[in-house]
DRENSEKE-624674 format. One record per residue (C-alpha): residue in three letters; x, y, z. Coordinates in steps of 0.2 Angstrom, whole numbers, plus 5000, padded with zeros to 4 digits. Layout:
N
ALAXYZ...
// end
This chain:
335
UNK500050005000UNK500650174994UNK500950335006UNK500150505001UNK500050645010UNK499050815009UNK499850995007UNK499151165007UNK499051315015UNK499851465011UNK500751464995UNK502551534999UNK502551385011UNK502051224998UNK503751184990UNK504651165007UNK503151065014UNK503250974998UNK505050954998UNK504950875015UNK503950735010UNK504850684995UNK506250685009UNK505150595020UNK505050455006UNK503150475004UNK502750404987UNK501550544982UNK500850714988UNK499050794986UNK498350954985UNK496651004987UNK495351134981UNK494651234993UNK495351404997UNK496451394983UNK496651324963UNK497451174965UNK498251184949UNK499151334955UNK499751224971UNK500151044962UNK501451194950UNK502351244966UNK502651064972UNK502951004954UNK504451134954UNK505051114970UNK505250894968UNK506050764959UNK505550614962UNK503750624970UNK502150594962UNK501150754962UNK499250744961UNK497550854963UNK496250764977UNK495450854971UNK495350984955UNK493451054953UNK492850984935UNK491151064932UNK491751254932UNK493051224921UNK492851164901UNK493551004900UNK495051084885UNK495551214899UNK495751074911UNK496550944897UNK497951104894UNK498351124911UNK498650934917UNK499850944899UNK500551094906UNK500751004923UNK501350854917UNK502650924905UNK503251024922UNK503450874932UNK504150744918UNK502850644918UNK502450634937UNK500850714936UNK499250634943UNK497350744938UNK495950714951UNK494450774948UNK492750794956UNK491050864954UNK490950934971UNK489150964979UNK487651034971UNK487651204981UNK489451224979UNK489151214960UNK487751334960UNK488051454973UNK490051484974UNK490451444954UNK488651504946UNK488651314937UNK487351184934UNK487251044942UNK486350884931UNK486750714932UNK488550714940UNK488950534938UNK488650524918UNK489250704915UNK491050654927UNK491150514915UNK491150604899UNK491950754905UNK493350624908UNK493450574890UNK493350754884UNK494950774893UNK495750624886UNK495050674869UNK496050854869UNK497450784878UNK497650654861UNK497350824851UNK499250874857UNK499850694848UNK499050754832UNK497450674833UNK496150804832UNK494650804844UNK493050714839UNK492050734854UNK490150734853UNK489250714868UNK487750734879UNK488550854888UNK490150934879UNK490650964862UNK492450994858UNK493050964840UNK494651094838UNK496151064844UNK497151194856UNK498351304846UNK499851234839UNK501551234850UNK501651094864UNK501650924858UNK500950794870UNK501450744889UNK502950644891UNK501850504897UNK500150464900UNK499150544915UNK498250454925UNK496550514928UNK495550474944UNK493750544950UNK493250564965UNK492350434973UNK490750454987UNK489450354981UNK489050194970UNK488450284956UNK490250394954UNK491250224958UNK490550134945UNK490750274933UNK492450284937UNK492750094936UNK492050124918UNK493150274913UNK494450324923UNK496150254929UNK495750274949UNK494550344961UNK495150464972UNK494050414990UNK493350535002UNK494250555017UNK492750525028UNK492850325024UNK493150135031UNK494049985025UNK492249935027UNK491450035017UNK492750005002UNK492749845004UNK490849835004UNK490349974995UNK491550074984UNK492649914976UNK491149804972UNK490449974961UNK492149994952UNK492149814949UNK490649834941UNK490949994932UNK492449894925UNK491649744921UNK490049854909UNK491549914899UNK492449734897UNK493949824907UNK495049724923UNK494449804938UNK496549794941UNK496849944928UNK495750064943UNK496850104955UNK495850114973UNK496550274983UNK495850364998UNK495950515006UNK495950465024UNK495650595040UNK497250555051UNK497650665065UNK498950605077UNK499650695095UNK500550625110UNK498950655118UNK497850535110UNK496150605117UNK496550775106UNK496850685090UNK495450615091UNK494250745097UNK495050845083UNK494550715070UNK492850715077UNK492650905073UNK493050855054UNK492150725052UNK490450805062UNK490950945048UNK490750825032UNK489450725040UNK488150885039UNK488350855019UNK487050725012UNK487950665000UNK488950565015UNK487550485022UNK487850315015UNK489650315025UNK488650335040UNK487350235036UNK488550055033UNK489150105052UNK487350125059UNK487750325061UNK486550415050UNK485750465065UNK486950585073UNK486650685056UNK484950795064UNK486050845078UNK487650875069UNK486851005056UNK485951095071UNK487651115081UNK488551165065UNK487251305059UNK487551375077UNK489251375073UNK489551275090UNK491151185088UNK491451095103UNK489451025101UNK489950965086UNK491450855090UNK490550815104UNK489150745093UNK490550665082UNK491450545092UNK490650395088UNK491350435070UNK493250445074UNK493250235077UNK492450185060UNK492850345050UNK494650415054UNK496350365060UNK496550445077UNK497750435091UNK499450445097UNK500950395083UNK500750205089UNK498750195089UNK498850275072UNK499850145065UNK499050035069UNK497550095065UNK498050115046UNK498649955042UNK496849905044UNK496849975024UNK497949845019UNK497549745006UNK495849865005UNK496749994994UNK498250034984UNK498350194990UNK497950305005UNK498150505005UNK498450545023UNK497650725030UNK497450795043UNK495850905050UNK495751075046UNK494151135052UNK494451195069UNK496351195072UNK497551375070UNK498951405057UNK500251335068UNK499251185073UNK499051125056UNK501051165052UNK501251055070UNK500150905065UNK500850895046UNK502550865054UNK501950735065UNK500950655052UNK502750655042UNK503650575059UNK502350465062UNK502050355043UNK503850395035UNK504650245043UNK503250145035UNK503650205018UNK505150125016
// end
């Protein structure tokens, strides 16, 4: 099993955090798109590595054309010598509509075809002009002349909540990219059965999909703050619906009233008080040796996990502190 990590934050401080982890011996780092593009971020560890894999968990598919995000993995990809990995997810209907003025409409289908848009622009810069005619996009001119094609393939991966999303993927992409609020139990029982079967509807091995997850990992000497700290984050994505099948394969779908009223009064500490019973089914929480041992339960259960830590709740410097000790904790186990 493969060791990812997460980076972000400001952007002056990406290539050294970057940097470390490729010094760690991680195998790949990830950075996400909230408070800022990921493209701009994945750039700035691109530059600053030299062996690591370099991928978005994830990149924001809907308000962007599938030819602008096609250029840009090229670009990307060019940049990093081929070390380049493009993650991308539909995010949540309000998120489309409200913050990027997008519609929403059938995310599983449209995910799936934005994905071969992309691969039909990135075969454009081989010499293969685009002859894409969907349901959704049409893109039939190539980009301008003047970069050829990526030094290698990249892989695509989509993120992954829901059956209907992993089977699309199984069918299409080259690897989900999981949710950090997840289980071995709910891969193993949920998400892998619908790649397999998203693979299967396209005559493909469910072998070619790679299975990696985002996985909320908060680690302290004092064990009970790590994991009232992943509480907080996880009680945060459980107020989401799309979510609600996690909890529901661990029996939790009931906490979710009580979590949305404690979150829309913006009480915190209600919140992870609430969200407790998540932290033993849906994170890896503890001190260094409990969340070691807690990860190795995803052995054999993915190919990859993309370690994070929780950011709603703690300060600047608490986030810089627990990346460090994620980075102490796992890098003896990358080797």
């Amino acid at each position: 099993m493969d060791l990812g990590i997460v980076i972000g934050g400001e952007l002056a401080g990406v290539p050294a955090l970057a940097r470390r982890a490729e010094e760690a011996g991680f195998e790949s780092v990830w950075v996400a798109e909230t408070a800022r593009t990921a493209f701009v971020q994945a750039a700035l560890a691109v530059s600053a590595t030299e062996r690591i894999t370099v991928g978005t968990a994830v990149a924001l598919a809907f308000p962007r054309s599938p030819a602008i995000t096609a250029m840009t993995a090229r670009d990307l990809s060019e940049l990093a010598g081929g070390r380049f990995v493009l993650g991308l997810g539909p995010q949540v209907k309000r998120v489309n509509e409200e913050r990027f003025g997008v519609a929403f409409e059938h995310p599983a289908p449209k995910m799936a075809e934005y994905v071969e848009a992309v691969r039909a622009v990135l075969g454009s810069f081989g010499g293969v002009p685009p002859e894409h005619r969907g349901r959704f996009y049409s893109i039939t001119m190539a980009p301008f002349p003047g970069a050829g094609p990526a030094p290698g393939p990249i892989p695509i991966y989509l993120a992954a909540v829901n059956t209907k999303m992993a089977e699309a993927a199984g069918r299409v992409a080259d690897g989900i990219s999981g949710h950090p609020m997840t289980s071995p139990t709910y891969i193993a029982e949920v998400l892998r059965p619908a790649v397999e079967r998203g693979a299967a509807s396209a005559g493909r091995d469910p072998a070619e999909v790679s299975l990696t997850t985002n996985l909320v990992v908060q680690v302290d000497p004092d064990g009970d703050l790590a994991r009232r700290e992943a509480a907080m984050q996880l009680g945060f994505y459980a107020t989401t619906r799309t979510y609600a099948p996690v909890l529901a394969t661990h029996g939790l779908e009931d906490l979710v009233g009580s979590l949305r009223e404690a979150h829309a009064k913006g009480d915190l500490a209600a919140l992870a008080d609430i969200a407790m019973p998540l932290v033993d089914h849906l994170a890896v929480a503890g001190t260094p040796d409990e969340a070691r041992e807690r990860l190795r339960a995803f052995e054999g259960v993915v190919d990859r996990v993309i370690l994070g830590s929780a950011w709603v709740g703690p300060d600047p410097e608490r986030l810089r502190s627990t990346y460090e000790l994620l980075l102490e904790t796992f890098a003896p186990v990358t080797g």
